[in-house]
KEGU-968071 format. One line per 10 residues: number of its first residue (from 0); their letters; for each residue x, y, z of C-alpha. Coordinates in nm, 2 decimals, decimal comma. Last residue first. Example, Ala and Ser with C-alpha at 12.3 -4.5 7.8 and 13.67 -1.06 7.14 Angstrom:
! KEGU-968071
1> SA> 1,37:-0,11:0,71  1,23:-0,45:0,78
END
This chain:
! KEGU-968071
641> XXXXXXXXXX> 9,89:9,07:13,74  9,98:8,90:14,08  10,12:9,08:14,39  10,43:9,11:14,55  10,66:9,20:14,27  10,42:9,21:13,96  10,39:8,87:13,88  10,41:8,66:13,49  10,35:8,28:13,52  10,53:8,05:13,27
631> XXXXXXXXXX> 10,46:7,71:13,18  10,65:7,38:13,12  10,50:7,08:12,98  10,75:6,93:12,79  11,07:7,15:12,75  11,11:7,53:12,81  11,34:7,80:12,72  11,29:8,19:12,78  11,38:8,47:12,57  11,42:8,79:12,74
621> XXXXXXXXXX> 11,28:9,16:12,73  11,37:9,44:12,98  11,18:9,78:12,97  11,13:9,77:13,33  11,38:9,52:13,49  11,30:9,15:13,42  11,36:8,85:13,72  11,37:8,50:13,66  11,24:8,20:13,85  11,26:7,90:13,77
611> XXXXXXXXXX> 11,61:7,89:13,67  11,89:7,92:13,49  12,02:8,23:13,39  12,20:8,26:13,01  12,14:8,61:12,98  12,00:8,59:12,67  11,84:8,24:12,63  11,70:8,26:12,97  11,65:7,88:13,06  11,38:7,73:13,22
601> XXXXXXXXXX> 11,37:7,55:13,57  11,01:7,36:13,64  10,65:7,52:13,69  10,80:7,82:13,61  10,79:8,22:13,74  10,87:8,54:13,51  10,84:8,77:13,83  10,86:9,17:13,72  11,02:9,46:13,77  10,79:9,82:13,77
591> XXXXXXXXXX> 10,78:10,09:13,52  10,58:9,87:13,26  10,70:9,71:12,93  10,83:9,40:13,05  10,87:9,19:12,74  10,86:8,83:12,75  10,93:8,61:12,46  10,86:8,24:12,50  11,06:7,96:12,29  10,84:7,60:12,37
581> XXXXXXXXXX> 11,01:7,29:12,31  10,85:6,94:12,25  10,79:6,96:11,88  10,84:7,36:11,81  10,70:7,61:11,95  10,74:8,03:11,90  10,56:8,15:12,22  10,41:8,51:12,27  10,39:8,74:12,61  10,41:9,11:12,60
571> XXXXXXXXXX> 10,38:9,34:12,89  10,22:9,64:13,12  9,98:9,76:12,88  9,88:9,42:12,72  9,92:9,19:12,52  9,93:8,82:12,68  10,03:8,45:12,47  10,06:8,51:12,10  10,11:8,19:11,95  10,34:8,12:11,67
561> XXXXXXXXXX> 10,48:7,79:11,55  10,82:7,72:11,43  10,90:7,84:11,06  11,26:7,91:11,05  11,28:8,06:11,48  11,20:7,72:11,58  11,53:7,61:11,39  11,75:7,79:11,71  12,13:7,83:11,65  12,10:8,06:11,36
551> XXXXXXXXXX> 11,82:8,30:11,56  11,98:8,31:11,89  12,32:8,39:11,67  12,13:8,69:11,56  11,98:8,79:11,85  12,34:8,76:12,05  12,48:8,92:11,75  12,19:9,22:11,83  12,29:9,25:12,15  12,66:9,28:12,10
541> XXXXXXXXXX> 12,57:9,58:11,90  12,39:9,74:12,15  12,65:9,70:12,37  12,93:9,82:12,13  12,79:10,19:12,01  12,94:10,22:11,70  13,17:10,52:11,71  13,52:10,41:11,49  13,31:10,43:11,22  12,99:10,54:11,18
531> XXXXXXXXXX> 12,80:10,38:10,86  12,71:10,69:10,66  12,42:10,87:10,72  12,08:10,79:10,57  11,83:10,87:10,85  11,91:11,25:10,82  11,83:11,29:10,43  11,54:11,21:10,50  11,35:11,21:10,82  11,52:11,24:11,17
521> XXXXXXXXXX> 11,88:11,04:11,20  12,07:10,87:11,49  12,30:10,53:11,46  12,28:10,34:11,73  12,53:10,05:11,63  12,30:9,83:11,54  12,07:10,07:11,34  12,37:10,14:11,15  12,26:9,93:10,82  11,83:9,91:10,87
511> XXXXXXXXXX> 11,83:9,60:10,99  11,52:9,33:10,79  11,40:9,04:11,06  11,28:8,79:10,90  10,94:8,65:10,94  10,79:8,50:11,25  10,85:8,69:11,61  11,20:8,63:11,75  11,39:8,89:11,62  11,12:9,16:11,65
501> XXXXXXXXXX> 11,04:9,12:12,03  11,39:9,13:12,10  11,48:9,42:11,88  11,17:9,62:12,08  11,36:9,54:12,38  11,71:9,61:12,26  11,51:9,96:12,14  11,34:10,07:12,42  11,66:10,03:12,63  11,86:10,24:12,36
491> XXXXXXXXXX> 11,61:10,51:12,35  11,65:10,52:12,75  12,00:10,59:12,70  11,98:10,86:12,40  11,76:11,04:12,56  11,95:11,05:12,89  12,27:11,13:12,64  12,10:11,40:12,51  12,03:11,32:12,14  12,17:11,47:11,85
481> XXXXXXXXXX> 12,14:11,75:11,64  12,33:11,88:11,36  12,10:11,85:11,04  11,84:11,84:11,25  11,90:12,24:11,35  11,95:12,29:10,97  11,63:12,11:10,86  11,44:12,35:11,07  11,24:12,23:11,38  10,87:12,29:11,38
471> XXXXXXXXXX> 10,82:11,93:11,52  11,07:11,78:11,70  10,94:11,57:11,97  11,13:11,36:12,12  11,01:10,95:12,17  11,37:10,85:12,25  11,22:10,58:12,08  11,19:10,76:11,70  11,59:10,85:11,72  11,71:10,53:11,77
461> XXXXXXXXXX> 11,44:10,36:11,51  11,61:10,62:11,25  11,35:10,80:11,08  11,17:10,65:10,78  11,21:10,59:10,43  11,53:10,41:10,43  11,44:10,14:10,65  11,36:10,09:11,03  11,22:9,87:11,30  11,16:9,55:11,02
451> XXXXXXXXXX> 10,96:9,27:10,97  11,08:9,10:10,58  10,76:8,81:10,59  10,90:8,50:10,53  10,81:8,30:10,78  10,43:8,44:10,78  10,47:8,41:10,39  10,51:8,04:10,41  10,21:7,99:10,62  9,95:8,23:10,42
441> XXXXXXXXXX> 9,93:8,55:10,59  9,59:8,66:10,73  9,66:8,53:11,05  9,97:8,80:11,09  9,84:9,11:10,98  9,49:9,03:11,16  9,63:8,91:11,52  10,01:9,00:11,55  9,97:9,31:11,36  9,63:9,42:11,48
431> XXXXXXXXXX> 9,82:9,36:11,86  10,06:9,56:11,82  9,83:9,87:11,69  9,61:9,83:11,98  9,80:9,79:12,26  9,93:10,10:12,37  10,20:10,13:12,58  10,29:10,45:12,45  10,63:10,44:12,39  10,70:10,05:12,36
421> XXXXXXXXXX> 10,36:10,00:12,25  10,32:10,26:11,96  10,67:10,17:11,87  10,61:9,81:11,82  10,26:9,87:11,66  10,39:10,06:11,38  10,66:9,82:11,28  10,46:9,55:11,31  10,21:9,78:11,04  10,51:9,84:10,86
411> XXXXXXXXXX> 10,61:9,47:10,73  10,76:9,48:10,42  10,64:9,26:10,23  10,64:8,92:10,13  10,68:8,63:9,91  10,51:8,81:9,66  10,32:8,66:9,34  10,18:8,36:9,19  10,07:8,22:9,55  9,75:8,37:9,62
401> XXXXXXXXXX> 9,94:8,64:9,86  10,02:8,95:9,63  9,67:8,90:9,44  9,59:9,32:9,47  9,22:9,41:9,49  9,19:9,70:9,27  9,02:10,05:9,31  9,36:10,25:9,26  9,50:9,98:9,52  9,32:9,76:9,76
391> XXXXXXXXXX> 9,53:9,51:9,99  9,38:9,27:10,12  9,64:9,00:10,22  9,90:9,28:10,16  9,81:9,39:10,50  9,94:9,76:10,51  10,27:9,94:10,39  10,37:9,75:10,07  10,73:9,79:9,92  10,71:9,43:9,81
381> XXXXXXXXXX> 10,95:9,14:9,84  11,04:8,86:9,61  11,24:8,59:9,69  11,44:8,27:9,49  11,48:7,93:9,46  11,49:7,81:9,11  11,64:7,98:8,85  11,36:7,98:8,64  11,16:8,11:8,94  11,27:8,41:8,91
371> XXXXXXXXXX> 11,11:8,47:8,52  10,74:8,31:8,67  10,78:8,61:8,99  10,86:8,88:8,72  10,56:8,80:8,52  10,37:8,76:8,84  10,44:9,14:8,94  10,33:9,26:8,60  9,99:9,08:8,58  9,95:9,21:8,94
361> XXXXXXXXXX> 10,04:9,55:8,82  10,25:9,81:8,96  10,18:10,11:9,20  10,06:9,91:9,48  10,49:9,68:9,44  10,58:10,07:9,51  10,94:9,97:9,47  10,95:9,59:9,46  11,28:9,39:9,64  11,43:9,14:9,44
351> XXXXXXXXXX> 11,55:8,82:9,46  11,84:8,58:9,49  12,11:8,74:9,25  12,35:8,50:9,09  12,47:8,69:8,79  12,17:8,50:8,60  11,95:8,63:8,78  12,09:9,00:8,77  12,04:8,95:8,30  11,68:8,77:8,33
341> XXXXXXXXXX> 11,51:8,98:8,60  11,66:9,30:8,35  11,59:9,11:8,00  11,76:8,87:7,82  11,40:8,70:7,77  11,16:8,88:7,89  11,07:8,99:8,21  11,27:9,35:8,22  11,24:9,48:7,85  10,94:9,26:7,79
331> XXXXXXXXXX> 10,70:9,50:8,01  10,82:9,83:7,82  10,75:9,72:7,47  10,46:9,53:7,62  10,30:9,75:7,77  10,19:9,66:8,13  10,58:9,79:8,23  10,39:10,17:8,16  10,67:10,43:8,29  10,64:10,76:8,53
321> XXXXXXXXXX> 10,84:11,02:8,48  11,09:11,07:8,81  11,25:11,42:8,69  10,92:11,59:8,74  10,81:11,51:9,08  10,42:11,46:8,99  10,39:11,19:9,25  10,55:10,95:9,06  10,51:11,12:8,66  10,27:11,14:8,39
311> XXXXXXXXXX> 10,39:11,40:8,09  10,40:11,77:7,95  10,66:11,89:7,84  10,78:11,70:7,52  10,48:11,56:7,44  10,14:11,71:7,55  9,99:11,43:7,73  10,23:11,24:7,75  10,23:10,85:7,95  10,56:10,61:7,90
301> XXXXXXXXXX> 10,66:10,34:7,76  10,57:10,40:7,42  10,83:10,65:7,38  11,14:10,39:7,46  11,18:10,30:7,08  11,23:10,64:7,02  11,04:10,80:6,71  10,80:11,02:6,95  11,16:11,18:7,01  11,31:11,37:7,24
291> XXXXXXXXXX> 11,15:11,31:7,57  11,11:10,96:7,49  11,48:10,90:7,44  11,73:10,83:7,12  12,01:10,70:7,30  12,38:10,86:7,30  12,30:11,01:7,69  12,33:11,36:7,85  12,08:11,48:7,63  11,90:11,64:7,90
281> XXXXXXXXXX> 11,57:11,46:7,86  11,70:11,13:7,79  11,36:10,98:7,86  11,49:10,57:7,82  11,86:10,65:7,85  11,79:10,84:8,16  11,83:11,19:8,32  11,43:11,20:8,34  11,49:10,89:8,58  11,26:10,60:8,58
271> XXXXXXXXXX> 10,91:10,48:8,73  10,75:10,19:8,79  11,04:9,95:8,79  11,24:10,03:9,11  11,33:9,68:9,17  11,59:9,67:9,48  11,86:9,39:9,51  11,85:9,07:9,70  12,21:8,92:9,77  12,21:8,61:9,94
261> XXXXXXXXXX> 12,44:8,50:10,22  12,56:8,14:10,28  12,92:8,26:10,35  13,09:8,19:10,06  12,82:8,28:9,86  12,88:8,66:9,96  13,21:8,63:9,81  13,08:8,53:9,49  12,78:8,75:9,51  12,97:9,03:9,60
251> XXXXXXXXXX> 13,27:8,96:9,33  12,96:9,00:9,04  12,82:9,31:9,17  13,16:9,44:9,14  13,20:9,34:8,79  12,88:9,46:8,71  12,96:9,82:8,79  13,20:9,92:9,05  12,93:10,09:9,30  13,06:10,42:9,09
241> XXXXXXXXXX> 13,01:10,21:8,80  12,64:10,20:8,87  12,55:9,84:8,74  12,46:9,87:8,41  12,09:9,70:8,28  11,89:9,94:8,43  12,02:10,22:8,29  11,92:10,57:8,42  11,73:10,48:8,75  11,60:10,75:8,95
231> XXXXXXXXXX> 11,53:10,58:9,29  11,95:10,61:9,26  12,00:10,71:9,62  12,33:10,96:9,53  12,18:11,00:9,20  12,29:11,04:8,84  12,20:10,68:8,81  12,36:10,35:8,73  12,16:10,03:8,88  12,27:9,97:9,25
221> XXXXXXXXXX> 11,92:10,04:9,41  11,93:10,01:9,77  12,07:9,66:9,87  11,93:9,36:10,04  12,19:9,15:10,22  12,11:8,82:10,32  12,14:8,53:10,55  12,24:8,74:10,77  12,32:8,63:11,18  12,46:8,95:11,27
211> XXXXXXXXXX> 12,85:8,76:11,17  12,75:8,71:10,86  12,72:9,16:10,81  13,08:9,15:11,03  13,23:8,89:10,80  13,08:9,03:10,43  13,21:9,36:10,52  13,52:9,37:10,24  13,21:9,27:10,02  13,00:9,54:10,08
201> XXXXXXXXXX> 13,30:9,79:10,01  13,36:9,62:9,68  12,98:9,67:9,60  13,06:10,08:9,65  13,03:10,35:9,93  13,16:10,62:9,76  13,01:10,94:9,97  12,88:11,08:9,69  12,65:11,44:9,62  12,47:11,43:9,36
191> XXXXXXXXXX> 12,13:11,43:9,58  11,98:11,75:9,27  11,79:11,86:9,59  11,43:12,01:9,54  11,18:12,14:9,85  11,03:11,83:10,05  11,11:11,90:10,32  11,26:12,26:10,42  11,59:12,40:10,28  11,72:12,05:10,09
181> XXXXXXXXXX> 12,00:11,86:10,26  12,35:11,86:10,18  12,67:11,71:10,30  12,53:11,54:10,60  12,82:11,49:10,84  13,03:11,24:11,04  13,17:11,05:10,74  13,54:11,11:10,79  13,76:11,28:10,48  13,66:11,30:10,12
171> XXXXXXXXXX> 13,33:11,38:9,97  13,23:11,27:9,59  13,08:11,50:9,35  12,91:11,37:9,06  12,86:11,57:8,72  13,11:11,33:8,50  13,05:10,95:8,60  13,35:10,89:8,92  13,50:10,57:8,83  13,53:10,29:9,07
161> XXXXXXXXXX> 13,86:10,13:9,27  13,77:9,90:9,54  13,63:10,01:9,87  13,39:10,24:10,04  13,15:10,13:10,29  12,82:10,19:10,46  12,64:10,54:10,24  12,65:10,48:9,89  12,46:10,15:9,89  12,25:10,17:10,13
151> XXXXXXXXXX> 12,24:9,82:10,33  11,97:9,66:10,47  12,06:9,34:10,62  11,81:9,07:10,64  11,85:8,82:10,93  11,85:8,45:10,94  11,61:8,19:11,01  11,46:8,16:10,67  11,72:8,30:10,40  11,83:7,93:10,24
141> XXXXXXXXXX> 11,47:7,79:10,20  11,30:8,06:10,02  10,97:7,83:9,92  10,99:7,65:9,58  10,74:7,78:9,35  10,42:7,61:9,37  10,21:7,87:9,59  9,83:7,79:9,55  9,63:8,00:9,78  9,29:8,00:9,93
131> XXXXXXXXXX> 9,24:8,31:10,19  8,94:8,35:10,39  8,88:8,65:10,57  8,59:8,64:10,86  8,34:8,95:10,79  8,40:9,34:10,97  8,11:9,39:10,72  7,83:9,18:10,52  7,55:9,45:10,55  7,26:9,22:10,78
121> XXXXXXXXXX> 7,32:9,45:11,09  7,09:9,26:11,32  7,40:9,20:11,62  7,62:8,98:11,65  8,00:8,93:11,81  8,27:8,73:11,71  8,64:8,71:11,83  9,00:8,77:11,79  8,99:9,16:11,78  8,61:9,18:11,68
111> XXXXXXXXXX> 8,49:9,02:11,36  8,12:9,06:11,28  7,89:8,80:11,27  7,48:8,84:11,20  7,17:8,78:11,39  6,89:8,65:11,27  6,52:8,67:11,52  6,27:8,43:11,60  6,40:8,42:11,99  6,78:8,29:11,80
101> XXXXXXXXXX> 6,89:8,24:11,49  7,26:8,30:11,43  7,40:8,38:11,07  7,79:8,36:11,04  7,99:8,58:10,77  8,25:8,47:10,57  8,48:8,67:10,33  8,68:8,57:10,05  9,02:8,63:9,89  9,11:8,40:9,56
91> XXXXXXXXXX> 9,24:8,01:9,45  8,93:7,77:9,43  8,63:7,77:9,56  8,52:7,45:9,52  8,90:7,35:9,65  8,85:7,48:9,97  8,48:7,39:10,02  8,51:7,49:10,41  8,38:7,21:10,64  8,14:7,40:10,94
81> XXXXXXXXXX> 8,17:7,37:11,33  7,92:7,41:11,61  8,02:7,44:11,94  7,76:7,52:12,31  7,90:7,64:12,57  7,80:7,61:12,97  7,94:7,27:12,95  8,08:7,14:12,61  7,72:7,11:12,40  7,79:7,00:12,04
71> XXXXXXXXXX> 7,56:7,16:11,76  7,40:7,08:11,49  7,09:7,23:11,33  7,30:7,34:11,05  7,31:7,58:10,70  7,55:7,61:10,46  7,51:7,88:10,24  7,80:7,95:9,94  7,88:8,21:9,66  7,70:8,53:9,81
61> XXXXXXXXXX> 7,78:8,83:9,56  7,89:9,19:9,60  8,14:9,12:9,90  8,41:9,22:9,66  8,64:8,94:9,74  8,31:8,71:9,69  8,07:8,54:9,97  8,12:8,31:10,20  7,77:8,25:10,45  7,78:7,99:10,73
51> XXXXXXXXXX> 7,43:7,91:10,91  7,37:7,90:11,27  7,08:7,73:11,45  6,89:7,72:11,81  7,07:8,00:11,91  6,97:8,10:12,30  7,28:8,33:12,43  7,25:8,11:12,75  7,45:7,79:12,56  7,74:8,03:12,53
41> XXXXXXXXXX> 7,94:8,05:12,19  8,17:7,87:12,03  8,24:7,83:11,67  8,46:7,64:11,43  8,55:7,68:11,08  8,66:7,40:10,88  8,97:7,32:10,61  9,12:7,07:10,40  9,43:7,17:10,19  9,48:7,16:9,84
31> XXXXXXXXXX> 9,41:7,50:9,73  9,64:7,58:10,04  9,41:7,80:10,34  9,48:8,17:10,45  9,27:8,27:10,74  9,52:8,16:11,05  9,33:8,20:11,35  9,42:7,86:11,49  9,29:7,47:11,56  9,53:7,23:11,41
21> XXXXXXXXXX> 9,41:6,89:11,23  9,39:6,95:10,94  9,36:7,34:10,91  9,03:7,41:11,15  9,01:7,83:11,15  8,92:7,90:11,52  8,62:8,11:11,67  8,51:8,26:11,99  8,12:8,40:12,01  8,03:8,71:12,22
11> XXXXXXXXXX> 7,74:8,73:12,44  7,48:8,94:12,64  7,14:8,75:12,72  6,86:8,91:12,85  6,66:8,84:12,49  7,02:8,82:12,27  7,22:9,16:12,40  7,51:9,13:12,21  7,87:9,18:12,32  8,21:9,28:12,18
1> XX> 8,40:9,57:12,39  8,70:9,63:12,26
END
């Protein structure tokens, strides 16, 4: 992006860095106890003779601080001036700052750009600076950083154990190669009661080949009893499904799972419930008095009628997910309170929980459930949130996910979004939003503990989306049995150990989608949910992924190390993860042409195990490269420089 103003004859753009102690970065997000101070460089030619710093509210609506100053140190052909932030006078909350510049008797006014400043005499205070103060004092999620999230759903990866059957479900036998059912075209109804039996004992019998990817955890699909094969429409939320094994089940994971240093972190769906429920009860399948059958049930308050029994306030107007109101208090205390939902899987041993829509519930809500966590002391909580989170705005609200009473994360889509854009388009601009804004708007402990991810539940298989094919007017029935050529399918697979690459070693923790390690294919839902495939998991790409996994473990830059993104652009990625005296650096080639990774002094290749200095990437080819002190990397085209 072009970022220039035309000051007089002069055209210039200004560089800044956020001052945190003593280290110069682009991280916005500042501890309530911290010191911070804004920097600025700009070019002695551009003429400024002062700058003032502005910070106004989250809303923009009101200025709450002007500092103005005549100083200004000259470096060569740049001049620097730099402002203390009052950190603690503002207190915890998202702001924005703005930079005033006078220069030839006029103002001129900052707007972000990318990683830089320009100016121009646009006085409205957009495309501002972010500032972020925070206050976290919960413990931080220690025992998960450096590992790898698995994502397992629950009915589809393994069976195990004996469980009961509920009445109405039907459960396939033989191999799991095929989709049982799928609706007509997208979108059209599907009563999903249709089992393959993966259960909690079938988790557990896994435990060993989910440690041995490097987990630290395994976060599940819902598990709470439901007349559903994907149980989004909960029916008691405090019974494990007994088809998964029930609480007894859930109860042998976690012991087993211990054993190994993994964590279990379940999924919250807790802003909406099923119609086929013991709260709604609208079929009468259930001994409860529910909503939809009584104004005298004790669950009617929670939700919304308008004309009771018919006529009510659902997710997305899908009729058999009514909608419920955790902000009341009759409905609210039922899962923070005491004994309640949080309460009853917390005490099993559960680490966490992952939000369903976190945008659709309150931020009142979402702390409640963060203060009943933390009584048991270390723990995570994840949102279902699709853009920054930093500034997140939500039915007209400014969500408070990152101010410290609140998420430990999200689930990072927009890194997501820009991988894929860049490995199949080679476009920068998405990847580079995520590891720029995304990322320096995250307070410190969330940028390590941010769940990144390739693929989940809700979208298509990662396999499937870089083999880059287009599919569009296809029926559900021809995706129900196609596949990918093998060509596809082989230059999908080299986007994707690249991609992986990239992912694993960026900051966060990397979330896999259960069969994504394998090469499992699947186009939208109910394609990207097949079973687990047995006895046909692709054993290269798997080996890959232990490698990352393993990289990961052995490596305690890749906890909380620091991050510095190197080079982005068309042709290839270049970022460092540091730590004391050692620098990690992720190159990915992502032109059609090899290329040089050159060094001052021999470096080792953490994935192929080459050492040297000088190593050699195929197109589409990403490696991890180790250096000590001062070494540096150099990145050539063969025979010429780039």
């Amino acid at each position: 992006m072009k970022s220039s103003l035309r000051l007089g004859a002069c055209d210039f753009r200004a560089e800044y860095s956020y001052c945190h102690e003593k280290k110069k970065n682009k991280r916005t997000a500042f501890p309530l106890d911290g010191l911070g101070a804004l920097e600025i460089k700009l070019p002695r030619s551009a003429g400024v003779c002062e700058m003032s710093l502005e910070i106004y509210c989250e809303s923009l609506s009101e200025r709450l601080f002007l500092a103005s100053s005549l100083y200004r140190r000259e470096a060569g052909a740049f001049e620097i001036y730099r402002f203390s932030l009052p950190i603690s006078t503002l207190g915890v909350g998202l702001y924005f700052v703005r930079l005033r510049a006078k220069a030839f008797g006029e103002d001129f006014y900052s707007h972000r750009a990318g990683d830089g400043l320009y100016f121009d005499r646009n006085r409205e205070p957009s495309s501002c600076l972010q500032l972020t103060v925070y206050d976290y004092k919960s413990e931080r999620a220690e025992e998960i950083l450096g590992g790898v999230i698995y994502h397992v759903f629950c009915d589809r990866f393994a069976r195990g154990g004996k469980t009961e059957l509920p009445e109405g479900r039907k459960l396939i036998s033989g191999e799991w190669s095929e989709i049982a059912e799928y609706p007509e075209y997208r979108g059209a109804p599907l009563k999903n009661n249709t089992f393959w039996g993966g259960t909690l004992y079938g988790v557990a019998d896994r435990l060993d080949y989910i440690a041995s990817l490097g987990a630290t955890a395994i976060y599940l699909s819902p598990i709470f009893t439901s007349a559903s094969n994907h149980r989004y429409d909960t029916a008691d939320y405090m019974s494990v499904d007994p088809l998964l094994g029930g609480d007894a089940a859930l109860s042998h994971l976690i012991f087993e799972a211990e054993k190994r240093n993994v964590k279990i972190i379940l999924d919250g769906v807790f802003n909406h419930t099923g119609a086929d429920s013991i709260y709604f009860n609208r079929y009468s399948h259930y001994d409860t008095l529910g909503a939809y059958q009584s104004k005298q049930s004790r669950y009617y308050p929670w939700f919304d009628f308008q004309s009771h029994p018919n006529k009510y306030t659902s997710w997305w107007g899908i009729e058999i997910l009514p909608r419920i109101n955790p902000d009341k208090p009759e409905c609210g205390d039922y899962f923070v309170g005491v004994g309640g939902v949080i309460a009853k899987y917390s005490q099993m041993g559960v680490y966490g929980f992952r939000l369903d829509v976190a945008d659709e519930l309150s931020d009142a809500f979402i702390e409640k459930i963060k203060a009943r966590l933390n009584l048991r002391g270390e723990n995570v909580l994840y949102g279902e949130v699709w853009e920054d989170a930093s500034n997140k705005i939500s039915y007209n609200k400014r969500k408070k996910y990152y101010l410290g009473t609140e998420l430990d994360g999200v689930m990072n889509y927009p890194l997501r979004e820009g991988l894929i854009d860049y490995v199949l388009h080679r476009s920068t601009d998405k990847l580079r939003y995520a590891l720029t804004d995304v990322t320096d708007n995250t307070p410190d402990r969330v940028m390590h503990t941010q769940m990144n991810l390739l693929g989940t539940h809700d979208t298509e298989r990662i396999l499937t989306v870089l083999s880059g094919e287009d599919v569009s007017g296809l029926t559900n029935a021809h995706l129900a049995k196609k596949r990918l050529s093998p060509e596809m399918r082989a230059l999908a697979k080299r986007r994707l150990t690249a991609a992986v690459t990239v992912l694993m070693t960026l900051p966060g923790i990397p979330s896999v989608f259960y069969g994504d390690e394998v090469g499992l294919e699947g186009y939208h839902d109910p394609f990207n949910r097949m079973p687990y495939p047995y006895g046909r998991e692709d054993g290269e790409l798997l080996s890959h992924y232990r490698r990352l996994g393993a990289l990961r473990r052995q490596n305690s830059v890749y906890r909380d190390g620091e991050f510095l993104l190197n080079e982005l652009n068309d042709s290839y990625l270049v970022f460092t993860r540091s730590e004391g005296n050692k620098k990690y650096i992720t190159v990915l080639n992502n032109s059609d042409n090899p290329i040089e990774v050159s060094a001052n002094k021999r470096t080792r290749a953490l994935l192929s195990g080459e050492y040297s200095r000088t190593h050699s990437l195929n197109p589409t080819e990403a490696e991890v490269f180790l250096t000590h002190g001062g070494g540096e990397l150099e990145i050539k085209f063969r025979g010429k420089n780039q």
